[in-house]
C-alpha positions in Angstrom: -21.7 -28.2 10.0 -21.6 -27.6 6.4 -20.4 -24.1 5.5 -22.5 -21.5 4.5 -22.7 -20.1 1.0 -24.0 -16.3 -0.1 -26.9 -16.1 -2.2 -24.7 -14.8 -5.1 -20.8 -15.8 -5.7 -18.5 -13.6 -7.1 -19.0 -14.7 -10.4 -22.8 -13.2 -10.2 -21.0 -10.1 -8.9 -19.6 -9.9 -11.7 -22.5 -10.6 -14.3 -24.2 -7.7 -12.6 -21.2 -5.0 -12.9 -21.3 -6.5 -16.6 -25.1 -6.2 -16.6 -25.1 -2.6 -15.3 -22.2 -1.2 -17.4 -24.0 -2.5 -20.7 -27.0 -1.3 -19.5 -25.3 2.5 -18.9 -23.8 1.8 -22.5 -27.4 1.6 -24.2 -29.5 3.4 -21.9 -27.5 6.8 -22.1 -27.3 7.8 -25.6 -30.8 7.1 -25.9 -31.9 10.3 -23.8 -28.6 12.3 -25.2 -29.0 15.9 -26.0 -31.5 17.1 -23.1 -31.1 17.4 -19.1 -33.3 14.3 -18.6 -30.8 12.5 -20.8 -28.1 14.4 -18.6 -29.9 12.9 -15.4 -30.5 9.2 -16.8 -26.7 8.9 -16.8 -25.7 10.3 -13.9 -28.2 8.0 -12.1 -26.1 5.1 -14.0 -22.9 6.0 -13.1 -24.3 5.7 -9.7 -25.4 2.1 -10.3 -22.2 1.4 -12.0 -20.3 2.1 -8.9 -22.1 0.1 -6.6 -22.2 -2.9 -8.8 -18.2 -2.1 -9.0 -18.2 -2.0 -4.7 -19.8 -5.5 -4.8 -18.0 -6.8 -7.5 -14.5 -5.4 -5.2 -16.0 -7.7 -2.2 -16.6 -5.0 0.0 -13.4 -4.9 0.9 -11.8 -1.8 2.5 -9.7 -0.2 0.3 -12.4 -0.5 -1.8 -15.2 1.3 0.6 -12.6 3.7 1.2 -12.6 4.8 -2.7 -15.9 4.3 -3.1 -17.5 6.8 -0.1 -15.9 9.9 -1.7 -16.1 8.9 -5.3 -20.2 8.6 -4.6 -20.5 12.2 -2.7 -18.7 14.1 -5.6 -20.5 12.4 -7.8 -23.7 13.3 -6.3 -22.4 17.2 -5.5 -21.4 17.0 -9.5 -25.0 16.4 -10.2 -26.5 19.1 -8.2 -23.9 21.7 -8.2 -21.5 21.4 -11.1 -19.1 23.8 -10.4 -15.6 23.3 -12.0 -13.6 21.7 -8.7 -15.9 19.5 -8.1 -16.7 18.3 -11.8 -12.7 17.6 -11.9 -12.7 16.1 -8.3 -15.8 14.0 -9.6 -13.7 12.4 -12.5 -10.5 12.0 -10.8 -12.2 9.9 -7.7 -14.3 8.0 -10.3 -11.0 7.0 -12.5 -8.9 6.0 -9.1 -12.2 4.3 -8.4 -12.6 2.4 -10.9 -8.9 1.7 -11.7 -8.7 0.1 -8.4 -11.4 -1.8 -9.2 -10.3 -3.4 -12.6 -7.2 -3.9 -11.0 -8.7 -6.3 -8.1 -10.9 -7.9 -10.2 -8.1 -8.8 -12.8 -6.0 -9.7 -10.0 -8.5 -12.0 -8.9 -9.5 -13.6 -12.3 -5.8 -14.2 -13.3 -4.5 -15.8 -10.4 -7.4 -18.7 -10.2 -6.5 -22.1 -10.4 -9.3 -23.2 -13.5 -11.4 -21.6 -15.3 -15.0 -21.3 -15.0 -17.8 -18.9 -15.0 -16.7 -16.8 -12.4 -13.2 -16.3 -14.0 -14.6 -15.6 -17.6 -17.3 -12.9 -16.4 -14.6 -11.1 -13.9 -11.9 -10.8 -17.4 -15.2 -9.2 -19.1 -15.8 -6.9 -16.2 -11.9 -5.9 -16.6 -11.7 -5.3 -20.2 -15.5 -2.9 -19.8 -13.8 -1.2 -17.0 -10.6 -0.1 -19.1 -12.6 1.6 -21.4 -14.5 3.7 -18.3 -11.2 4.8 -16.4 -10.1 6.0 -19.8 -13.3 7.9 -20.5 -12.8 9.8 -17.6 -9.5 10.9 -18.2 -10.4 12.0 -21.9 -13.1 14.0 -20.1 -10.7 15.7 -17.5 -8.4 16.2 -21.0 -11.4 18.3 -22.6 -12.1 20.1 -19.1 -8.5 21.3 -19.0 -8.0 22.2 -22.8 -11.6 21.9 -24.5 -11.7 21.0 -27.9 -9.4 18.6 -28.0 -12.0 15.9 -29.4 -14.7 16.7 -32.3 -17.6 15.6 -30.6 -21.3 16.0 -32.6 -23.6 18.4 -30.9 -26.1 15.3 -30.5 -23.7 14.2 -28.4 -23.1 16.9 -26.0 -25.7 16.2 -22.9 -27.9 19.1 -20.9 -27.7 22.7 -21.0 -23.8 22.7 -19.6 -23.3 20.3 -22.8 -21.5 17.6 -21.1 -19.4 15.3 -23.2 -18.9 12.5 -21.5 -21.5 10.3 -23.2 -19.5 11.0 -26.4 -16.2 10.1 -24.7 -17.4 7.0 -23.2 -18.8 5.9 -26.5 -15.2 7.1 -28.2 -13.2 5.0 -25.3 -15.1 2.0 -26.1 -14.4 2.4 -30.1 -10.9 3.2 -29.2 -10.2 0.3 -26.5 -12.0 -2.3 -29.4 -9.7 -0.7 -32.4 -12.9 -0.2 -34.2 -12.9 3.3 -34.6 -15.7 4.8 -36.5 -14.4 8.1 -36.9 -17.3 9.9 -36.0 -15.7 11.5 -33.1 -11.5 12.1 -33.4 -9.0 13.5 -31.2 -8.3 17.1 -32.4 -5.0 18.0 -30.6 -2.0 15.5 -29.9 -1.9 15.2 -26.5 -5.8 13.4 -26.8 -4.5 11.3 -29.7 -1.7 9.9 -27.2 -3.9 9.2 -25.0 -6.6 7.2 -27.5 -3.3 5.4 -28.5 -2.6 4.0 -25.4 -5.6 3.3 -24.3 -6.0 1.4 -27.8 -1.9 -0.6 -27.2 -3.4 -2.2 -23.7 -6.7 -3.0 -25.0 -5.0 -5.1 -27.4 -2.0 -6.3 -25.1 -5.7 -6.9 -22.1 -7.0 -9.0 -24.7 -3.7 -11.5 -26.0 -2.6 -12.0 -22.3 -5.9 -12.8 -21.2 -6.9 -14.8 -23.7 -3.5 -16.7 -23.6 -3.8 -17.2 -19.6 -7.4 -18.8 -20.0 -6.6 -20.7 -22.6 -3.3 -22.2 -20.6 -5.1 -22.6 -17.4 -7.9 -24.2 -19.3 -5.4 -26.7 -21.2 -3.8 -27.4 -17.8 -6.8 -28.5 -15.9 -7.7 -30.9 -18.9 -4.0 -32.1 -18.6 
């Protein structure tokens, strides 16, 4: 009997976490600066996660992350009190860490590469930039002000920044660095420095192990 196939592979795992996380990335500024805004991206964060669960397989460790990270995440949004707004962001970077780590795990160690290996180092690289996010906005919990962040930036009545710091993680982990929102105290410019060293260091050793397993399947 001919084994049985799921409707989607990993590789369309993947496409959707890519999918969703781009879609968070555009969606979210667009309603920036009022409490539906505020709402819009909490409901994509949500998305985000379970795209990441599927993307992970399921597997335990993964569910295991996943079922707390999604209940502080949901408390956060209903009663944002200070504990649980920090509990919220550490789950979500452990989350999500393990997650990038899986998924470049898996990517790397294929034998060719195809579709499925190409969409999961995309997924990676996207989720580097979100784990960082939330520690820059555990950093300006714990000592605000330590990023100059436009008031059109700064979401709902509480003035959440994490819209600004995902955007300023993404400009950071791509070196492109607009300038539009800086690190105003050292400790956050250490931080936008590393996180800028292994975007570049994700990108050459990627790029290098593609291209060799590439050149040795043609071999």
């Amino acid at each position: 009997m001919p084994a049985l196939h799921p409707p989607f592979d990993r590789g369309s795992r993947f496409v959707l976490l890519l999918l969703a996380i781009l879609m968070e990335l555009m969606t979210t500024p667009l309603f920036a600066g009022g409490e539906q805004g505020l709402r819009v991206a909490q409901g994509l964060a949500i998305v985000v996660m379970v795209a990441a669960l599927w993307a992970a397989g399921g597997r335990t460790a993964s569910i295991v992350l996943f079922v707390p990270t999604i209940l502080a995440h949901v408390l956060v949004t209903t009663w944002g009190s200070t504990p649980i707004h920090v509990t919220d962001l550490v789950l979500r970077a452990v989350f999500f860490g393990y997650t990038t780590g899986f998924i470049l795990w898996s990517t790397l160690r294929r034998s060719e590469v195809t579709l499925d290996t190409i969409a999961g180092a995309a997924c990676a690289y996207t989720l580097l930039a979100v784990v960082w996010a939330n520690f820059y906005a555990l950093l300006e919990l714990f000592h605000p002000g330590s990023f100059n962040i436009p008031t059109s930036w700064l979401m709902g009545p509480g003035k959440d920044p994490s819209a600004g710091l995902i955007y300023f993680s993404f400009v950071t982990l791509t070196t492109v660095g607009y300038g539009d929102i800086t690190p105003q105290w050292p400790g956050a410019a250490g931080i936008a420095m590393t996180e800028a060293i292994v975007g570049q260091l994700y990108l050459a050793i990627t790029i290098a192990r593609l291209v060799g397993l590439h050149a040795s399947r043609r071999d």
